[in-house]
C-alpha positions in Angstrom: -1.0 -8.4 6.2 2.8 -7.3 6.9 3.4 -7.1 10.5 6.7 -5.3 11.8 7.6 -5.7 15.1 10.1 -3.6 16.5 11.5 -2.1 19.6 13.1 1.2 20.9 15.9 -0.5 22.9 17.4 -4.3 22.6 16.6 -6.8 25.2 12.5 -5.9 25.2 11.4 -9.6 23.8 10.7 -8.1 20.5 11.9 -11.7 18.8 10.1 -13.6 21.7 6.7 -11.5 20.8 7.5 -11.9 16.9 8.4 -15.9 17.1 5.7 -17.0 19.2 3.0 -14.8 17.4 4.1 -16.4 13.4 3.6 -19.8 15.9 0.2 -18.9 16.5 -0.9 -17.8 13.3 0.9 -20.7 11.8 0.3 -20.1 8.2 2.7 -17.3 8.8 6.0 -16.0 6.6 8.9 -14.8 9.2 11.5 -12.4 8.2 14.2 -11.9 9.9 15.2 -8.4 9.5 18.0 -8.3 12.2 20.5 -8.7 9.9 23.7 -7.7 12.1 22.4 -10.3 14.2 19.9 -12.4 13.7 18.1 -15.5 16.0 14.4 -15.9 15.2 16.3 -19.3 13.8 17.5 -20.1 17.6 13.5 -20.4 18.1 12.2 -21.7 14.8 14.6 -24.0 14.1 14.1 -23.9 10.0 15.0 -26.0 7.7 17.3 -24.0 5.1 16.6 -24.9 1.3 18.1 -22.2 -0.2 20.9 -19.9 0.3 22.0 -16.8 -2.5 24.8 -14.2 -2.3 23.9 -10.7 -1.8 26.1 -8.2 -3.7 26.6 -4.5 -4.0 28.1 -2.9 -6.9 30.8 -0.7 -6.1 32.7 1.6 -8.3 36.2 1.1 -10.6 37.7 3.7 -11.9 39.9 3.5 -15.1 42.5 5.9 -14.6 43.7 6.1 -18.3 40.1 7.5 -18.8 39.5 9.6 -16.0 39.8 13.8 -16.3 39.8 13.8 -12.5 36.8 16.2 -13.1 35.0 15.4 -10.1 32.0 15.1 -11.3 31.3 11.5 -9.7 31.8 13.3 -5.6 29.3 15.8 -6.8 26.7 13.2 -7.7 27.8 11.2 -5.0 25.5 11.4 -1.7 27.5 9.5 0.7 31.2 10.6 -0.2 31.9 6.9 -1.2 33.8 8.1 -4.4 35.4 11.7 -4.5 38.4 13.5 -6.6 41.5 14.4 -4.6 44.2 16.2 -6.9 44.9 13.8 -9.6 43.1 10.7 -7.5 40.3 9.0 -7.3 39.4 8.0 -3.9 36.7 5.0 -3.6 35.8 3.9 0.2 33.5 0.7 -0.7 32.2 0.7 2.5 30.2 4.0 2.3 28.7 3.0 -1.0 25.2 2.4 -1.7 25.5 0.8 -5.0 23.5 3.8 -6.9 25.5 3.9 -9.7 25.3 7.4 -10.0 29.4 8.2 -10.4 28.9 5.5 -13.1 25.8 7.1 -14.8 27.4 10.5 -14.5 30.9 10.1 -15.7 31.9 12.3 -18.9 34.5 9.8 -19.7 32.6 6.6 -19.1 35.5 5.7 -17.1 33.3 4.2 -14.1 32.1 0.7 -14.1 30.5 -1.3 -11.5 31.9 -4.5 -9.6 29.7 -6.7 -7.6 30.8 -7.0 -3.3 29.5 -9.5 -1.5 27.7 -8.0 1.4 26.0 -11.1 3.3 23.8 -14.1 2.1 20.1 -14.8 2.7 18.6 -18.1 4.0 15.2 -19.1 3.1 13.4 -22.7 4.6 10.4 -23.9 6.4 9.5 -24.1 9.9 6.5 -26.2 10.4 4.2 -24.7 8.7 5.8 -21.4 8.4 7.9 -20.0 5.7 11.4 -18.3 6.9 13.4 -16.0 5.7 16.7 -14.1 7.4 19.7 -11.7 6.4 23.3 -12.4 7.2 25.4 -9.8 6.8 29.3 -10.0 6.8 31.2 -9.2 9.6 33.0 -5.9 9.3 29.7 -4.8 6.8 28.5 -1.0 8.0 25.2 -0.9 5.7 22.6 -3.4 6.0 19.6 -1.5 5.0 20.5 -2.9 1.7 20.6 -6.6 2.8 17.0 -5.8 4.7 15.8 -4.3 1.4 16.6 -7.8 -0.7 14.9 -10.0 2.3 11.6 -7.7 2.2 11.6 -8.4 -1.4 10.7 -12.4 -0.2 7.6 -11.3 1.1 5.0 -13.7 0.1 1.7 -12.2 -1.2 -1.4 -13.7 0.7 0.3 -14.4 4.2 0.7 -12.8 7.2 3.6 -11.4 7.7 5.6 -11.2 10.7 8.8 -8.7 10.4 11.8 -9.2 13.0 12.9 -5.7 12.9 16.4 -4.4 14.6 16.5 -2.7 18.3 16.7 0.9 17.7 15.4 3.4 15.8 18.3 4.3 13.3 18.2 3.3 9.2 18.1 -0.6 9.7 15.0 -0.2 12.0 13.1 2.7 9.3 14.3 0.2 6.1 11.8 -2.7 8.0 9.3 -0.8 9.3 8.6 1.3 6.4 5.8 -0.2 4.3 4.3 -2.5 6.7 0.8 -2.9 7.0 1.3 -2.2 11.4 4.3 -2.3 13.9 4.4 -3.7 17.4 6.7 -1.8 19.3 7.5 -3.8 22.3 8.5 -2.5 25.7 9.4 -2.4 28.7 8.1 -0.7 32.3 10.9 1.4 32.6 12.6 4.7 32.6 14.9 3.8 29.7 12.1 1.2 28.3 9.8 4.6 28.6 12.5 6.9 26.8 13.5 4.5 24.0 9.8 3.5 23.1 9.1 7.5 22.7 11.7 7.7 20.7 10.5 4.5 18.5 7.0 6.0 18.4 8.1 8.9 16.6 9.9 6.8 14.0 6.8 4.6 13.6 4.4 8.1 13.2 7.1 9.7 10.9 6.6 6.7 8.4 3.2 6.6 8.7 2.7 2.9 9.5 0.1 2.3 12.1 1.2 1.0 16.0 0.6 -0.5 19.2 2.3 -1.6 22.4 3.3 -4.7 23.5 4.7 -4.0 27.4 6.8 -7.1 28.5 7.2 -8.0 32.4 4.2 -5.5 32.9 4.0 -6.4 36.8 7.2 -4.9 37.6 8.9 -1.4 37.0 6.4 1.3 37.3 3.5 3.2 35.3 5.0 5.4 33.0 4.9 3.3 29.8 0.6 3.4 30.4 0.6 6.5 31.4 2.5 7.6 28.2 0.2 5.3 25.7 -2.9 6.9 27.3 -1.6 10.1 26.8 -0.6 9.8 23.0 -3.4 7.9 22.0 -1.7 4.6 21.5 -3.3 1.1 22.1 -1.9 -1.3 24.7 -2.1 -4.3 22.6 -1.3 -7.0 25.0 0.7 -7.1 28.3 2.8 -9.9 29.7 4.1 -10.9 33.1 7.2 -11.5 34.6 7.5 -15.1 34.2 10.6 -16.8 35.0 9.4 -19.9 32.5 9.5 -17.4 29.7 13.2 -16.9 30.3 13.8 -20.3 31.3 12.5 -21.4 27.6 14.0 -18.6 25.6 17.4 -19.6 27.2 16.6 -23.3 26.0 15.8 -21.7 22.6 12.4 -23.0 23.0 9.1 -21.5 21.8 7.3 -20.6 24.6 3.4 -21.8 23.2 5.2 -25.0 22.7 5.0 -25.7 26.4 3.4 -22.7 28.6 -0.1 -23.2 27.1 -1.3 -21.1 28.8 0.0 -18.2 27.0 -2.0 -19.5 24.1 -4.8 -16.9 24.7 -2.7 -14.0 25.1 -1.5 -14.1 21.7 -4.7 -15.0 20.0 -6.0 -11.5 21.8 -3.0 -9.5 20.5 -3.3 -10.9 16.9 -7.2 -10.0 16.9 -6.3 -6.7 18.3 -4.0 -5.7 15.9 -6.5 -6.9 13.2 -9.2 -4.8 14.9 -6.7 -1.8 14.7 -5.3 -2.0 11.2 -9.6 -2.4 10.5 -10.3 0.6 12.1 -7.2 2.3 10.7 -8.4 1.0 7.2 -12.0 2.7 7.6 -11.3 5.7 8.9 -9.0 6.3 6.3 -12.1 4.7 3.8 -14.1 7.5 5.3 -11.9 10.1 4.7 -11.6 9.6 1.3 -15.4 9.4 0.8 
């Protein structure tokens, strides 16, 4: 079971929500999708056993070859590579690493030349297995990166996704293909706006949700209001607790000392399960 959790806006406790609950289920895999800026570590404290180089290939043109036909800007989607006059313009930046200009060239003058984009980490955390992106300053594109680390997804755990605030390409790239996302929230006007916004992400994909509303007994009703309205489950809510903060600012799981939160996150990890089951039958149904 892949479990994404993800949030309209930063600053939710979408990491807190997605540490704690891989600490619960113990024999969990975390992925740390945050690339740009990830700290699921800052909590789980791995131990790192293995670190690789995440590339991009990027085109090269041989001038001696090229016919300046243009033919590689046509194919190309994101105007990485384009054909001004008698020169070839290449912005590696904006490049996906297709290899369409490449495939497409006349004149074979294209060939392909690795970047180095970031590195990913992999360890152990107790008994949980961690993995998390790192992409390099100055990088504009990590939906790659986040593509490479979904591909460490091990078969047979539960999975718990670290996805990036927002609801732009980095956010879609992690969501997509999971099994259920928990968008976490806030009771707020702009905790209200941004989760609307993340729930039509979420629908668009097709990936099954529920809430997660954070500091519940302040800020006002909107958030349940909205849920009730759209027909999406409240999965679990949590109070304002100054010891949350006080541990998250120590960079300290907050099971490890504020029992008492214990049952809260075995409720929301059976919920979800009931969800994704009922999810699973109606669709079971449908097809029968």
């Amino acid at each position: 079971m892949v479990i994404a959790v993800a949030s309209g806006k930063g600053g939710t406790g979408k990491t807190t929500i997605a540490a704690n609950l891989a600490y619960f289920i113990r024999d969990a895999q975390v992925i740390d999708c945050d690339v740009e800026e990830p700290n699921a570590h800052l909590f789980l404290k791995p131990e790192i056993i293995k670190r690789e180089t995440m590339c991009l290939p990027i085109p090269v043109v041989d001038e001696s070859k090229c016919t300046h036909c243009g033919k590689c800007g046509e194919v190309c989607e994101f105007s990485a590579i384009f054909v001004i006059k008698n020169k070839v313009m290449v912005f590696p930046e904006l490049c996906h690493g297709c290899g369409a200009c490449e495939y497409f060239c006349p004149e074979k003058a294209i060939r392909e030349e690795k970047r180095e984009i970031g590195i990913i980490e992999s360890g152990t955390a107790g008994g949980l297995s961690f993995v998390h992106g790192i992409l390099n300053i100055g990088e504009p594109m990590s939906p790659p990166l986040i593509r490479r680390v979904k591909e460490l997804i091990e078969p047979g755990r539960t999975v718990i996704l670290d996805s990036p605030p927002g609801t732009s390409c980095p956010a879609v790239e992690t969501v997509k293909g999971a099994d259920f996302c928990v968008l976490v929230t806030e009771p707020t006007p702009f905790g209200l706006n941004d989760l609307n916004l993340a729930v039509e992400m979420v629908r668009k994909i097709r990936v099954p949700l529920g809430v997660v509303i954070n500091s519940c007994n302040i800020g006002d009703s909107g958030v349940n209001e909205y849920c009730k309205n759209e027909g999406i489950p409240v999965l679990m809510s949590f109070p304002w607790d100054r010891r949350i903060a006080e541990q998250y600012s120590m960079g300290t799981l907050m099971l490890k000392n504020l029992r008492e939160y214990i049952e809260h996150y075995a409720t929301l990890f059976d919920k979800i399960k009931a969800e994704l089951y009922s999810k699973n039958e109606t669709a079971h149904s449908h097809k029968r």
